[in-house]
Steps between C-alpha positions, in 0.01 A plus 500: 500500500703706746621843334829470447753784490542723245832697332487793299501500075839657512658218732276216420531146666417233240408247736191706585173416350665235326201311535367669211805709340851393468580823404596887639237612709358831433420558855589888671561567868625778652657410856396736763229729299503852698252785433877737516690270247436530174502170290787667279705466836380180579754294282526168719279235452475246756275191608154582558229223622167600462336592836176301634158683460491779770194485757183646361473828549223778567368590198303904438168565340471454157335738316378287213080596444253271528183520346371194395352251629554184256271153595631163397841546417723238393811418730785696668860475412540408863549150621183542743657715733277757651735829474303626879657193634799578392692410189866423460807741332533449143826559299484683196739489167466858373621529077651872425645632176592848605502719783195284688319837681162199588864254597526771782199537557415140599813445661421824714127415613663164561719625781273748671275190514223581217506224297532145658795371294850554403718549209698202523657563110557701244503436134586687185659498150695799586801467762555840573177670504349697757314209663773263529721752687227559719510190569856387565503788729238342699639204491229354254639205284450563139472295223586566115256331225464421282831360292588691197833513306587792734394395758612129527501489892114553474274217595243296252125484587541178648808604700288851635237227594724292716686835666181587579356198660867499718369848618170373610358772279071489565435811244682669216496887438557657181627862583555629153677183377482558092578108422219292409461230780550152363263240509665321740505756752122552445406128543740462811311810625138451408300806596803645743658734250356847489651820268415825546445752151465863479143501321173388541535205323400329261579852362805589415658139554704251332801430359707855453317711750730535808622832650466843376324309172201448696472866599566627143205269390263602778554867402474491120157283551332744661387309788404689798606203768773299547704337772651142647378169464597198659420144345620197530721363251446239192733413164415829368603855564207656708238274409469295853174544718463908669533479852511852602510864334498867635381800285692804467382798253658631181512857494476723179805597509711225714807347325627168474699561812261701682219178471835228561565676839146472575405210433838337660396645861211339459705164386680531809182477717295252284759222505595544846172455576397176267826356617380528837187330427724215287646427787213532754352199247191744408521427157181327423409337145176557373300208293578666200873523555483828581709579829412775771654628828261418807497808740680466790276688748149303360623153349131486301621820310741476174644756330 
C-alpha cells in the first residue's frame, strides 16, 4: 500500500492509519529539520509523507575480520541476490530508549554512504529522550510503544506491526531499547531483529543488566575482558543467537565508567559495521542455526 501522509502526535489526524487504529496517532514530525534549529524551536508540526528509497549509494570498506572459512553453510537471509551484483536499499526501524549514541551512529554511516540502508523510523517508549529529538530534528518519524496508562497514545504490538509494514521496514535495530520485544514483533520479523549488549554475552545478560549495571558486574567479577555483542533477538532478554562481538580489556584499576566508554566506541564501530553487512544480505545461517557474516572482500570467508 502507498505510504500515506503522516501528522505529528501533538496535532494528530484520526483518519490516518485508520486501517488499523481509530485512535490518536502517536506519530512525531518536525517540519523542516535543520542542523541550526534546535527541536526546542521547532514547535510546528506539519504534513510529512515519507520519501521513496534514495538511489543506492557508494558504500566504504568495512573493516569487519575475516578469518574463517566455514563449508556447507545453511542459507542466507538474502532472497538470492548476489550482493557483487548489486543489492537493493533497505529501510530500517531503529528502537531507542535514551539518548541512542549506536541511533547516530547508523543514521551517520547511513548518509556518508557506509551502510546500504536507511533509517526510515524511529521507535521508543520514551517521547522525549535523546534519540527521539535526534530524530525529529532530522526529520525522522517516530513512533511511541508500547501503550501504557501513561502513555495511552502508544501503539499495541499488533499496531507497531502494521506501522511498520506501512514503512516498508526490511530490518529492525535495537539501539539500547530496554522493553522486551513482543512476540509479535519477533514472529513478524523472523531472524531481522538484532540488539546490541555491552558484554560478552551470555555473560553478564538477562533480564536487569542494562547500562552502567553491566559495567558494575564486569568489574566486581574479576573478568579481565569484556566488550559489545550483537545478536539477534528472541522472546527473551539476550538469549537470541550471537552474531557478532568485539573484545575490549579490563584493566586493574578501570571503573565502571572507564570500561562503559570503552567498550561503547567499540559499540559504535561493531554495529555500524554488522548493520552494513544486514543490509548488504551477508548474513548467512549456518545448519545448526547458528548465523555468520560472509566477508565482503572473499565471499567463501565468514566471520
Amino acid at each position: 500500500m502507498e505510504t500515506q501522509s503522516l501528522l505529528s502526535g501533538f496535532c494528530a489526524d484520526p483518519t490516518i492509519f485508520s486501517s488499523f487504529r481509530n485512535a490518536k496517532t502517536p506519530f512525531l514530525f518536525a517540519s523542516s529539520p535543520s542542523s541550526s534549529v534546535s527541536f526546542s524551536q521547532c514547535r510546528k508540526w506539519v504534513p510529512y509523507t515519507i520519501p521513496p528509497s534514495s538511489p543506492q549509494r557508494a558504500w566504504s570498506k568495512q573493516r569487519l575480520n575475516c578469518t574463517n572459512r566455514v563449508e556447507n553453510v545453511g542459507d542466507s537471509i538474502s532472497h538470492g541476490k548476489d550482493f557483487e551484483n548489486g543489492v537493493r536499499r533497505k529501510k530500517l526501524a531503529v528502537f531507542v530508549s535514551g539518548g541512542g549514541s549506536n541511533f547516530r551512529s547508523i543514521h551517520e554511516a547511513s548518509l556518508r554512504g557506509s551502510i546500504l540502508g536507511d533509517v526510515v523510523v524511529l521507535v521508543t517508549n520514551k517521547r522525549g529522550c535523546g534519540g527521539a529529538e535526534y530524530a525529529k530534528d532530522k526529520g525522522i518519524p517516530v513512533v511511541l510503544f508500547p501503550k501504557s496508562k501513561d502513555k495511552p497514545d502508544g501503539l499495541s504490538p499488533s499496531e507497531l506491526v502494521s506501522a511498520l509494514r506501512r514503512f516498508e521496514v526490511d530490518f529492525i535495530i535495537l539501539a539500547g531499547y530496554l522493553k522486551l520485544i513482543p512476540v509479535e514483533l519477533i514472529r513478524a520479523y523472523h531472524r531481522s531483529i538484532i540488539n546490541i549488549h555491552p558484554s560478552l554475552l551470555p555473560a553478564f545478560g538477562g533480564k536487569g543488566y542494562y547500562g552502567m549495571k553491566v559495567h558494575k558486574a564486569v568489574i566486581a567479577s574479576g573478568a579481565r575482558y569484556s566488550g559489545p555483542t550483537i545478536h539477534f533477538v528472541d522472546e527473551h532478554y539476550d538469549t537470541g543467537r550471537i552474531l557478532a562481538q568485539s573484545v575490549v580489556p579490563v584493566l586493574a584499576n578501570d571503573t565502571a565508567e572507564e570500561l562503559a566508554a570503552k567498550v561503547l566506541q567499540e559499540e559504535h564501530r561493531l554495529y555500524v559495521e554488522v548493520t552494513a553487512a544486514l543490509c548488504e544480505e551477508r548474513i548467512i545461517w549456518r545448519e545448526d542455526g547458528v548465523p555468520l557474516i560472509r566477508c565482503k572482500e572473499n565471499p567463501s570467508h565468514y566471520r
